[in-house]
SEBATI-670679 format. One record per residue: residue number from 1; residue in three letters; x negated, y, z negated of N, C-alpha, C, CB in turn. Coordinates in steps of 0.1 Angstrom, whole numbers, padded with zeros to 4 digits. Atoms other than C-alpha are relative to their C-alpha. Glycine has a CB too. Layout:
<rs>
> pado|gukol|n_X|n_Y|n_Z|ca_X|ca_Y|ca_Z|c_X|c_Y|c_Z|cb_X|cb_Y|cb_Z
> NUM|ALA|X|Y|Z|X|Y|Z|X|Y|Z|X|Y|Z
...
</rs>
This chain:
<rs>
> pado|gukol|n_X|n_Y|n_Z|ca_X|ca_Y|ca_Z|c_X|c_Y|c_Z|cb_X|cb_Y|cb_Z
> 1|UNK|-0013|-0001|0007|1167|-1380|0196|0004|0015|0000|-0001|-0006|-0014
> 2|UNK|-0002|-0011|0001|1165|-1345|0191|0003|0006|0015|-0009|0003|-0006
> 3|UNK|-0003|-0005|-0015|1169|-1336|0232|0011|-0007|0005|-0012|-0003|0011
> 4|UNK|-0007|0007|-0005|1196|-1357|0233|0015|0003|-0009|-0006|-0013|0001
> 5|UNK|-0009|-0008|0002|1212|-1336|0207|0006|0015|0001|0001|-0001|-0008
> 6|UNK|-0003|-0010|-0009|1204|-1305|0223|0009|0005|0006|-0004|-0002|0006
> 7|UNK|-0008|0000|-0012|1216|-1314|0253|0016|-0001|-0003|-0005|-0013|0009
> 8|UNK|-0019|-0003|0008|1254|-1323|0234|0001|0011|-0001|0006|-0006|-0015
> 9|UNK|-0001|-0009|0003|1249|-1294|0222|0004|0013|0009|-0007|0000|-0005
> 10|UNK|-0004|-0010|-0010|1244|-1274|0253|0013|-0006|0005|-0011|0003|0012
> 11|UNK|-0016|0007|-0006|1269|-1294|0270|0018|0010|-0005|0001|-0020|-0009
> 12|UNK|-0016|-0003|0005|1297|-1286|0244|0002|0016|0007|0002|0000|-0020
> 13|UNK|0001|-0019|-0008|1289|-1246|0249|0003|0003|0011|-0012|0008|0002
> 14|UNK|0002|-0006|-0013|1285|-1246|0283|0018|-0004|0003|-0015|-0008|0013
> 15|UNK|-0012|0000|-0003|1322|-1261|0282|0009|0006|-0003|0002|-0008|-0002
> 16|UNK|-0008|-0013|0008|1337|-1241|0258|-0001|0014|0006|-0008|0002|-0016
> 17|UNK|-0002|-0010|-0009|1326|-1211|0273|0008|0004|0014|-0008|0001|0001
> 18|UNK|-0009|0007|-0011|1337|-1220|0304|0012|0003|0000|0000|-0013|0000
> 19|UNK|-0015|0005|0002|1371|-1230|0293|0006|0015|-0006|0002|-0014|-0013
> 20|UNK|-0006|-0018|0007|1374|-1191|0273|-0001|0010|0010|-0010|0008|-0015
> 21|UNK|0005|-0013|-0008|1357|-1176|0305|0017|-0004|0012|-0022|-0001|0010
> 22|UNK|-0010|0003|-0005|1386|-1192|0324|0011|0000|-0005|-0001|-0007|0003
> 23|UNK|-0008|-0004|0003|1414|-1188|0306|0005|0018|-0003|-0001|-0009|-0008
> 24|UNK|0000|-0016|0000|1405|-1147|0299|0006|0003|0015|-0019|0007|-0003
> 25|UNK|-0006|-0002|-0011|1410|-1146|0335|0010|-0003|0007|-0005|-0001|0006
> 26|UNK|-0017|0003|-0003|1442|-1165|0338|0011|0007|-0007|0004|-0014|-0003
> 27|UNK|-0008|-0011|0010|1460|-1143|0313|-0004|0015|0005|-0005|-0002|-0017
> 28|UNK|-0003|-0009|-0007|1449|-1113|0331|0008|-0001|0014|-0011|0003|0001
> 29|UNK|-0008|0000|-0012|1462|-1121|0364|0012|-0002|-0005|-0003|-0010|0009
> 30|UNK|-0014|0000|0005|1495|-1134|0346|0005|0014|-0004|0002|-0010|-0011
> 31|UNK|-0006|-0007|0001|1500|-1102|0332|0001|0014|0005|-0001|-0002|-0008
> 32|UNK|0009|-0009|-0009|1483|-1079|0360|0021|-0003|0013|-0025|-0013|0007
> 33|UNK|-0010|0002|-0011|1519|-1069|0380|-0005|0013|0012|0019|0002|-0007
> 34|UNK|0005|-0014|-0013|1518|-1048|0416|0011|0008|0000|-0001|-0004|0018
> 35|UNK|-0008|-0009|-0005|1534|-1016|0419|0008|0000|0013|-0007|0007|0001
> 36|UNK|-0004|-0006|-0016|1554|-1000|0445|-0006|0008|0004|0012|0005|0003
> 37|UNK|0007|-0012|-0006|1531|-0985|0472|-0015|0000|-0010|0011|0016|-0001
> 38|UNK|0011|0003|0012|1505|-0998|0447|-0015|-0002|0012|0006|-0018|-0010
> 39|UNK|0016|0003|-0003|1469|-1000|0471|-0006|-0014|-0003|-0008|0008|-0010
> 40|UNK|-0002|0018|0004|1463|-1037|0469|-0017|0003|0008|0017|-0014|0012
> 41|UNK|0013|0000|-0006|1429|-1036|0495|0000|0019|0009|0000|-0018|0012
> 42|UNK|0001|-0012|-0009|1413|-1008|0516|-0009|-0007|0013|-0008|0015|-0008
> 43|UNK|0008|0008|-0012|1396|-1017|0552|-0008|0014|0000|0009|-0006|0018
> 44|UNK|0008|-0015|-0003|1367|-0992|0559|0001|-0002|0011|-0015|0005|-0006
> 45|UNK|-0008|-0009|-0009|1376|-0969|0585|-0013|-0004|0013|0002|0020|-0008
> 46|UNK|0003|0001|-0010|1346|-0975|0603|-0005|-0017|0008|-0008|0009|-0001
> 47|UNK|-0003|0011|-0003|1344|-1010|0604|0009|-0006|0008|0001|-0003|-0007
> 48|UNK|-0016|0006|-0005|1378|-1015|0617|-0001|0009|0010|0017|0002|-0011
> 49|UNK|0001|-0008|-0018|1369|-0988|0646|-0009|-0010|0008|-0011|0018|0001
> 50|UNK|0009|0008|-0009|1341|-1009|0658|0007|-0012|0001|-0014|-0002|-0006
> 51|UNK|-0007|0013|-0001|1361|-1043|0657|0009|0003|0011|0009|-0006|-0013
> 52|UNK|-0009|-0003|-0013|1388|-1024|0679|-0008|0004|0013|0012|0012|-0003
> 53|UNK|0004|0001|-0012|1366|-1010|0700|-0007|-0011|0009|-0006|0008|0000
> 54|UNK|0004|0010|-0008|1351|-1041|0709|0011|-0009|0002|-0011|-0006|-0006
> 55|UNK|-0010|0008|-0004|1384|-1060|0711|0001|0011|0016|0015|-0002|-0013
> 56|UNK|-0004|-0005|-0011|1393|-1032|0736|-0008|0004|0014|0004|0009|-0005
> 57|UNK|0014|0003|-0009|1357|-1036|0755|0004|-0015|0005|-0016|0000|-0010
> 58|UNK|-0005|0010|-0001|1367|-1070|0754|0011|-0004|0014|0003|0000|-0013
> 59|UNK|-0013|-0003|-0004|1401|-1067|0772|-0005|0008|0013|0009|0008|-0013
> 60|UNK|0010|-0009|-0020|1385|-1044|0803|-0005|-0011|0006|-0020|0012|-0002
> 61|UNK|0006|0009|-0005|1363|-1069|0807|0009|-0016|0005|-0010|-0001|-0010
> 62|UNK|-0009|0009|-0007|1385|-1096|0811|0009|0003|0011|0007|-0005|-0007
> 63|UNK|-0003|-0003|-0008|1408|-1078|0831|-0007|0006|0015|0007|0004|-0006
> 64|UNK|0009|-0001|-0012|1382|-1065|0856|-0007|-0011|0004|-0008|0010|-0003
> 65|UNK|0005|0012|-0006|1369|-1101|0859|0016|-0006|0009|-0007|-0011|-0014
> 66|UNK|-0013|0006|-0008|1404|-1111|0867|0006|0004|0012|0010|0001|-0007
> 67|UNK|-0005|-0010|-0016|1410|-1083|0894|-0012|-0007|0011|-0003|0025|-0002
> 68|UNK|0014|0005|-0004|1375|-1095|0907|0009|-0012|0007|-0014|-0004|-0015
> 69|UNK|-0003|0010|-0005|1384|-1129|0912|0014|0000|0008|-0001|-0009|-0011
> 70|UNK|-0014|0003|-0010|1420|-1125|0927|-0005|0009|0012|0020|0006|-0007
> 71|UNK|0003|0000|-0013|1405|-1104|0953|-0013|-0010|0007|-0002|0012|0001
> 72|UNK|0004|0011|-0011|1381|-1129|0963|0002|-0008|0003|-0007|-0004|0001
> 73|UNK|-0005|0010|-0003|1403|-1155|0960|0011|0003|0015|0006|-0005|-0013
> 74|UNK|-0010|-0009|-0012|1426|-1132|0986|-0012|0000|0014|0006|0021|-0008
> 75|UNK|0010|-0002|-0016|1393|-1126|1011|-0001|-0015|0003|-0020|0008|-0002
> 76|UNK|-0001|0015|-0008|1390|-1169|1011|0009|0000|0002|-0002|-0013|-0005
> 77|UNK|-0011|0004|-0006|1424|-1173|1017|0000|0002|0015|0011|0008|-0005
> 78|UNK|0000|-0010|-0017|1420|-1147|1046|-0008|-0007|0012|-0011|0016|-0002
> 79|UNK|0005|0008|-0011|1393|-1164|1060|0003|-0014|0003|-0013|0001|-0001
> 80|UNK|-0001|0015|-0002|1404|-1201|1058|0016|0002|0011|0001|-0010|-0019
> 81|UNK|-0006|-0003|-0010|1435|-1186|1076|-0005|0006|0014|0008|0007|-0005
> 82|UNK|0008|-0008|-0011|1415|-1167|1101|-0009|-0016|0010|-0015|0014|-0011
> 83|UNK|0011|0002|-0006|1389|-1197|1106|0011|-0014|0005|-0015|0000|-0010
> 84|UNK|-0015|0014|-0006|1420|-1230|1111|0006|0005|0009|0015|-0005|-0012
> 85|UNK|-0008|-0008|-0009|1433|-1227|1144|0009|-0018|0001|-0010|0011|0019
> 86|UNK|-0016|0012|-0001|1464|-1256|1146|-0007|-0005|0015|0024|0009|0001
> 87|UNK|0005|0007|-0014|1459|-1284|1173|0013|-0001|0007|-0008|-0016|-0001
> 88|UNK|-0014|-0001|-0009|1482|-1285|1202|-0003|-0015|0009|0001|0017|0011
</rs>
């Protein structure tokens, strides 16, 4: 009997609290307004270098695979023209 009034017991608390820890933080945000030119987030500086430089590693690479392949698709052309002689 007694662990079973405990337990209500915790229960209620853990709800109550809860319910005051959540509401403290809905009344801040409601009354939390943004400036003008106000700083909202920051990106670190070198983080956001390394992301671009690998987008821009990225981007090489693709385009030098793509130069790649249209000239060997240009040397088969060459030879499948070179190697078909038309019947007469």
């Amino acid at each position: 009997m007694r662990k079973r009034i405990a337990a209500a017991i915790f229960f209620v608390l853990l709800l109550g609290v809860g319910t005051l820890v959540y509401l403290g933080q809905r009344t801040v945000q409601l009354k939390e307004f943004v400036k003008e030119n106000q700083l909202l987030a920051a990106l670190e500086q070198s983080e956001y270098q390394a992301r671009y430089e690998q987008a821009k590693a990225n981007l090489e690479s693709v385009v030098l695979t793509q130069k790649t392949n249209m000239e060997i698709q240009a040397s088969v052309n060459s030879f499948v023209r070179c190697s078909i002689k038309p019947f007469h």
